[in-house]
C-alpha positions as CSV (number, residue, x, y, z in Angstrom):
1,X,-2.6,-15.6,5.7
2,X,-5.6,-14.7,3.5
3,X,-8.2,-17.3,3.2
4,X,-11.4,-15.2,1.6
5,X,-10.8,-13.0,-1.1
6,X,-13.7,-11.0,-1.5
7,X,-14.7,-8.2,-4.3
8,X,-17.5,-6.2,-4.3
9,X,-19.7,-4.8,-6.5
10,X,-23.4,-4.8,-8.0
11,X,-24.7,-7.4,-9.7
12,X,-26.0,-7.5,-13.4
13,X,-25.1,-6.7,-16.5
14,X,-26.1,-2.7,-16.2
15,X,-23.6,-2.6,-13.5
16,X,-20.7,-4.6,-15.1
17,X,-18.3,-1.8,-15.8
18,X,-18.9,1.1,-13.3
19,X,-16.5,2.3,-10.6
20,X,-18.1,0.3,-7.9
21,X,-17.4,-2.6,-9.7
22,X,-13.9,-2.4,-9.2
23,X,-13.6,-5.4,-6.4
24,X,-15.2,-7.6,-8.8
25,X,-12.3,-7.0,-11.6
26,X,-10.4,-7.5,-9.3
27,X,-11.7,-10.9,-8.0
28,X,-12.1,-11.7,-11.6
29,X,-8.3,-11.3,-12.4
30,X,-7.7,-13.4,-9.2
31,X,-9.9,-16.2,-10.5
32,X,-8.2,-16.2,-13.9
33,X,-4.2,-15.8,-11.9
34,X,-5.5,-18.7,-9.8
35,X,-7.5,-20.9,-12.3
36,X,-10.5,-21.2,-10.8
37,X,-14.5,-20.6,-12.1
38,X,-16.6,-18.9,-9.8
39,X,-20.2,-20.1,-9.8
40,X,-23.4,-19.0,-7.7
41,X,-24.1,-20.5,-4.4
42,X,-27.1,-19.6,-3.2
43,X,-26.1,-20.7,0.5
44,X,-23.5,-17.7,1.0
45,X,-25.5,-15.4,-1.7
46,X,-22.8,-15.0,-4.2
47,X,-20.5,-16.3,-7.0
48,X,-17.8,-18.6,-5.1
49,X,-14.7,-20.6,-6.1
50,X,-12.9,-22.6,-3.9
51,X,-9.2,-24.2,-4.6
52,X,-6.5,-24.9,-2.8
53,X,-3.0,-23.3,-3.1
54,X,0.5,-24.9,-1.7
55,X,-1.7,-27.0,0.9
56,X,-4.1,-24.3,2.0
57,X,-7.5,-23.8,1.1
58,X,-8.4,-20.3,-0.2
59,X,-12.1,-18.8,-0.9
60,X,-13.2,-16.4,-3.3
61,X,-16.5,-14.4,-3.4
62,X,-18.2,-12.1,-5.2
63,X,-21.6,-11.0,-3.4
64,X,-24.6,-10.8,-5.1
65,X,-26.7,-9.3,-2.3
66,X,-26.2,-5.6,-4.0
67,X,-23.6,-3.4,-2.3
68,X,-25.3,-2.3,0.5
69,X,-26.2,-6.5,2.3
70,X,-22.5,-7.3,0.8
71,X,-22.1,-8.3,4.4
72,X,-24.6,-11.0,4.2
73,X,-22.5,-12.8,2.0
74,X,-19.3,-12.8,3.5
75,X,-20.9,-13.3,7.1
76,X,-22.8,-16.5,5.7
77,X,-19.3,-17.8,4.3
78,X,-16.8,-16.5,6.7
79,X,-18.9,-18.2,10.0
80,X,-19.6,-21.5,8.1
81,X,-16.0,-21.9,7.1
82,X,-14.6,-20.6,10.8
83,X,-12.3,-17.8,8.8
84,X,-11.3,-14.8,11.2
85,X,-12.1,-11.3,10.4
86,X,-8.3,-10.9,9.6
87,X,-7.8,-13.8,7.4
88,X,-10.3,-11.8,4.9
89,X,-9.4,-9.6,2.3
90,X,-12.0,-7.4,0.4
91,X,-11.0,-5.6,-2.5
92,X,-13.2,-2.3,-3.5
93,X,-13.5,1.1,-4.9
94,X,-11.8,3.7,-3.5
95,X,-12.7,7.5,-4.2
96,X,-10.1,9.3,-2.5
97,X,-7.2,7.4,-4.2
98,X,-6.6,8.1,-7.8
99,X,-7.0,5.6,-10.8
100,X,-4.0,3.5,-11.4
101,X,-2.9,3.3,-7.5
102,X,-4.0,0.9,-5.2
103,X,-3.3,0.5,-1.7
104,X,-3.5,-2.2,1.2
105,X,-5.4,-1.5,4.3
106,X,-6.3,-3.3,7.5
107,X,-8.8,-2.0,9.6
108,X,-10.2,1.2,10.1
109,X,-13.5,2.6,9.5
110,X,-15.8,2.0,6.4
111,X,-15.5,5.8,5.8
112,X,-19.2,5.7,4.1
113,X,-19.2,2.8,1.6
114,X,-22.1,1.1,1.6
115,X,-20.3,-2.3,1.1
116,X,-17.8,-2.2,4.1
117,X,-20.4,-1.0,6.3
118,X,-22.3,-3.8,6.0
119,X,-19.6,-6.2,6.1
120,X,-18.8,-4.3,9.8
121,X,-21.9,-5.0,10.7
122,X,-22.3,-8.6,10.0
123,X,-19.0,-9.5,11.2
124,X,-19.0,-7.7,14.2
125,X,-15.7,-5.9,13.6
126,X,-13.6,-3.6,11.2
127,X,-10.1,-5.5,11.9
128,X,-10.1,-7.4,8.4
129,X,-7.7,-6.4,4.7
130,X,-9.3,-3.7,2.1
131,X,-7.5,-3.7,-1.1
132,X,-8.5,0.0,-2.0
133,X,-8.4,0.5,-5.7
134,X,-8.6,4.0,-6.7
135,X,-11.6,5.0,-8.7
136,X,-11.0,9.1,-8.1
137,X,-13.7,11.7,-6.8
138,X,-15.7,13.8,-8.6
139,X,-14.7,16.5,-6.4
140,X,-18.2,17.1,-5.4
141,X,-19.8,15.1,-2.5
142,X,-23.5,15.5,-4.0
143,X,-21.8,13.8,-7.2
144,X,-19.9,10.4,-4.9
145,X,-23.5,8.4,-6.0
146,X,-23.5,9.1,-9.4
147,X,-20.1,8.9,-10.2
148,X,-19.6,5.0,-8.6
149,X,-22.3,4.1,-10.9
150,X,-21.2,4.8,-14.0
151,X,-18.4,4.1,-15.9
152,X,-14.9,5.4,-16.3
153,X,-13.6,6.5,-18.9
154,X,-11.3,4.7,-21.7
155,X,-7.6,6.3,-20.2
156,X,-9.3,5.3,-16.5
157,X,-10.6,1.8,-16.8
158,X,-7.2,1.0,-17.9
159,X,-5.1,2.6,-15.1
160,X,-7.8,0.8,-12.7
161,X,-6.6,-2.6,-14.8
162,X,-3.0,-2.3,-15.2
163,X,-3.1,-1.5,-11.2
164,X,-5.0,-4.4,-10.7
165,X,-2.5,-6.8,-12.9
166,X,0.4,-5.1,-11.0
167,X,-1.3,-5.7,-7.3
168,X,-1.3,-9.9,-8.5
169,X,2.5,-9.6,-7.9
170,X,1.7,-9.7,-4.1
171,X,-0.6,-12.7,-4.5
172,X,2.0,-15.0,-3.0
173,X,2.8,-12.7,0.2
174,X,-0.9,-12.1,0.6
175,X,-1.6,-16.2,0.6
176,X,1.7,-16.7,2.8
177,X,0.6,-13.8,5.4
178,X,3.7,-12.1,4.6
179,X,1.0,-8.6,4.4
180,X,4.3,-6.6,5.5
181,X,6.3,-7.5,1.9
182,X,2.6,-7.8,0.2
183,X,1.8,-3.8,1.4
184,X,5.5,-2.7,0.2
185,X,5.1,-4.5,-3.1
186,X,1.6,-2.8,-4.1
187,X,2.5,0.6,-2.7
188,X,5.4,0.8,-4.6
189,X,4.3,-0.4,-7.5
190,X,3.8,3.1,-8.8
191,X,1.9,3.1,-12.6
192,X,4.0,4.3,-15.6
193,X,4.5,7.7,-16.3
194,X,1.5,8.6,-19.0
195,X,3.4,10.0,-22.7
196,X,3.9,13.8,-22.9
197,X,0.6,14.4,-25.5
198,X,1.7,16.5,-28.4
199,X,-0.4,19.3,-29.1
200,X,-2.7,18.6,-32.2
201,X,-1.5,21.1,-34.7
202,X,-4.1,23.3,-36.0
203,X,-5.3,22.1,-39.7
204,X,-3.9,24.5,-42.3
205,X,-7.0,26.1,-44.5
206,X,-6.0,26.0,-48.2
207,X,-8.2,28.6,-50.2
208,X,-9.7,26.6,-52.9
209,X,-9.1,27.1,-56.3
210,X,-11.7,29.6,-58.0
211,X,-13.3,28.3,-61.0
212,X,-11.7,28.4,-64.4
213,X,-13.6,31.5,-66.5
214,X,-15.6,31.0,-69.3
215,X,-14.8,33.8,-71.5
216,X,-17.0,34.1,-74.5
């Protein structure tokens, strides 16, 4: 079972909605689906809830090391606590998936983000969850840093939310360790088809009336 939910992300307020913020939403909607507060502790570096759910206790973190030490945080909480590498799941931005899909991982590299590398490194292993929300690529590899820090657009940000509202449905399988029925359930949750647009009919020009004349 899942015992650490983690999300990552930067902190501060000028990071708040960019792409690489996406595991914090996701925490977020966890907190709010599990009716918890998270609050800073300073001992494991990040914003930390802790309840417990049909006898079990679960954690959830959000470091606030900055992407790149998120492993600081989760090593700190993970050893202290005695939760194994595969009893964590950390849910982050994903470029090669597209907005609106999400997918469950376990193990495998960190395939370049700055956040999962570290989190390698601290704990010593790869062999833990990813919840991979899809964020997109820009399509150009000289554009990957620029593009996770800023924001998506309007018709983006909400594919990335509705995804994230539909990936709660697993919540239960994740917490019972079912991962098998969790994995089916968010990788067929496929987002709705978007509306056919219409094409915006092009404005009729009325030649305006000429003026009255004046005859004398």
């Amino acid at each position: 079972m899942i015992k650490l939910f983690v999300g990552l992300g930067n902190p501060g307020p000028e990071y708040d909605a960019t792409r690489h913020n996406a595991g914090f939403w996701w925490v977020d909607a966890l907190a709010r689906e599990l009716k918890v507060s998270l609050s800073m502790d300073r001992g494991y570096h990040g914003l930390m809830a802790r309840t417990t759910v049909q006898g079990n206790t679960v954690w959830l973190l959000e470091p606030q090391t900055f992407m790149n030490l998120s492993g600081k945080s989760v090593g700190a909480l993970a050893r202290f606590f005695k939760i194994q590498p595969d009893e964590i799941l950390v849910a982050h931005d994903e470029l090669d998936i597209v907005p609106g899909e999400v997918k469950l991982k376990f193990g495998g590299s960190h395939a370049g983000h700055n956040g999962l590398r570290d989190i390698h490194a601290q704990l010593g292993t790869g062999d833990y969850w990813r919840l991979r929300l899809g964020v997109g690529h820009p399509g150009v590899k000289s554009e990957v840093v620029n593009w996770v820090l800023k924001k998506p657009s309007l018709d983006h940000r909400i594919a990335i939310d509705q995804c994230i509202d539909r990936s709660m449905k697993a919540l239960p399988h994740l917490l019972a360790g079912e991962m098998d029925k969790a994995t089916m359930l968010i990788h067929t949750s496929k987002p709705p088809r978007p509306k056919p647009q219409r094409p915006v009919a092009e404005a009729t020009v009325v030649p305006a009336e000429p003026p009255p004349r004046s005859d004398a």
